[in-house]
C-alpha positions in Angstrom: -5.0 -10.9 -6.2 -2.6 -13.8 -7.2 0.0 -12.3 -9.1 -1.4 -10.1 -11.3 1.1 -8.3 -13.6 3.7 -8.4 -10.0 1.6 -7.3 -7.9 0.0 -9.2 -4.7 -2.5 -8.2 -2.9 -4.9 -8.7 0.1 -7.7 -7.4 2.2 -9.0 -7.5 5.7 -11.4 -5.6 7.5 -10.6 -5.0 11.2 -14.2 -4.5 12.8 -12.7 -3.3 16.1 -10.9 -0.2 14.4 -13.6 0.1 11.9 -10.9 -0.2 9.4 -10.4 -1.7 5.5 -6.4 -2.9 4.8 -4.7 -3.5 2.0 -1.6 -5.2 1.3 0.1 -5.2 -1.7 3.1 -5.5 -2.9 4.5 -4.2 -6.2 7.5 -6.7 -7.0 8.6 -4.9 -10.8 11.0 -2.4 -10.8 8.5 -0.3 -12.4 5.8 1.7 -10.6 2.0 0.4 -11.5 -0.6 2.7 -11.6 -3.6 0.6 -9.3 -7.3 1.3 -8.8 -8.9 -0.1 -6.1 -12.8 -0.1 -6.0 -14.0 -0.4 -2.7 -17.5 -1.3 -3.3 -19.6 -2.7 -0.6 -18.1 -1.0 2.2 -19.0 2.5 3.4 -15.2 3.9 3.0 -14.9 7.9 4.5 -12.9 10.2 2.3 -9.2 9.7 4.3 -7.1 6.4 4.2 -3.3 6.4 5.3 -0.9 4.6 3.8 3.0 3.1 5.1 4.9 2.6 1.8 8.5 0.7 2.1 10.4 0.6 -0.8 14.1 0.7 -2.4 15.6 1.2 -6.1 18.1 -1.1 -4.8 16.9 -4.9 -4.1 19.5 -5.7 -2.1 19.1 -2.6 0.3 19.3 -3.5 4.3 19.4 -1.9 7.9 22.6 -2.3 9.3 24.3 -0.7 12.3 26.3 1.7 10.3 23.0 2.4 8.1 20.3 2.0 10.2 17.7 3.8 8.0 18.6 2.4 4.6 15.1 1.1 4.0 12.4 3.0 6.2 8.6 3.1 5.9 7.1 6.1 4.8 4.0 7.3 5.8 1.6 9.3 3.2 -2.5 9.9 3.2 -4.6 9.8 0.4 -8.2 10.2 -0.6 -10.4 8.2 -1.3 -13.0 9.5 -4.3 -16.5 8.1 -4.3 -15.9 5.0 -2.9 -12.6 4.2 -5.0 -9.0 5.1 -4.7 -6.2 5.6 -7.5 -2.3 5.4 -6.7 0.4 4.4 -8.2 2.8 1.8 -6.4 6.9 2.4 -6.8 8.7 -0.5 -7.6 10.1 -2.9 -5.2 7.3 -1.9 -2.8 5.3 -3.4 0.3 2.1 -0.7 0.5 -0.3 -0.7 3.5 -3.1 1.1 3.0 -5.6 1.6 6.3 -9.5 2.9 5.2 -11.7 4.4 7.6 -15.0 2.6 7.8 
């Protein structure tokens, strides 16, 4: 996806791990509600997903604040063969699908 409505996106499939990825990143302030059909791959029902985000675009690690912007880790479902969230704004999402 190219810019869709501020959101890019891609996919890879890492045949070693037997694992589907998706990157995307939300780039509005406001949270998108995504579907993502995974059609043509045999995805099982788990998927994990790293989320870094901040209200605040101009957040940073520092040495004083070290954990201003950490990645948070989550897992979702994935419901016949598709899988529904909704991004935050000003967020990088990886999401890693069992194959």
């Amino acid at each position: 996806m190219a810019g869709n409505d501020s959101l890019y996106a891609s996919t890879v499939i890492e045949k070693i791990a037997n694992k589907l990825y998706i990157k995307i990143a939300n780039t509005s302030a406001e949270g998108k509600l995504v579907l993502f059909n995974l059609k043509g791959v045999a995805a099982k029902p788990n998927a994990d997903i790293e989320v870094i985000s901040s209200a605040d675009v101009k957040a940073f690690n520092s040495i004083e604040n070290a954990n201003a912007v950490v990645p948070v880790k989550e897992a979702v479902r994935v419901v016949d063969n598709s899988l529904q969230m909704t991004l935050k704004g000003y967020s990088f999402t990886v999401i890693a699908v069992d194959l």
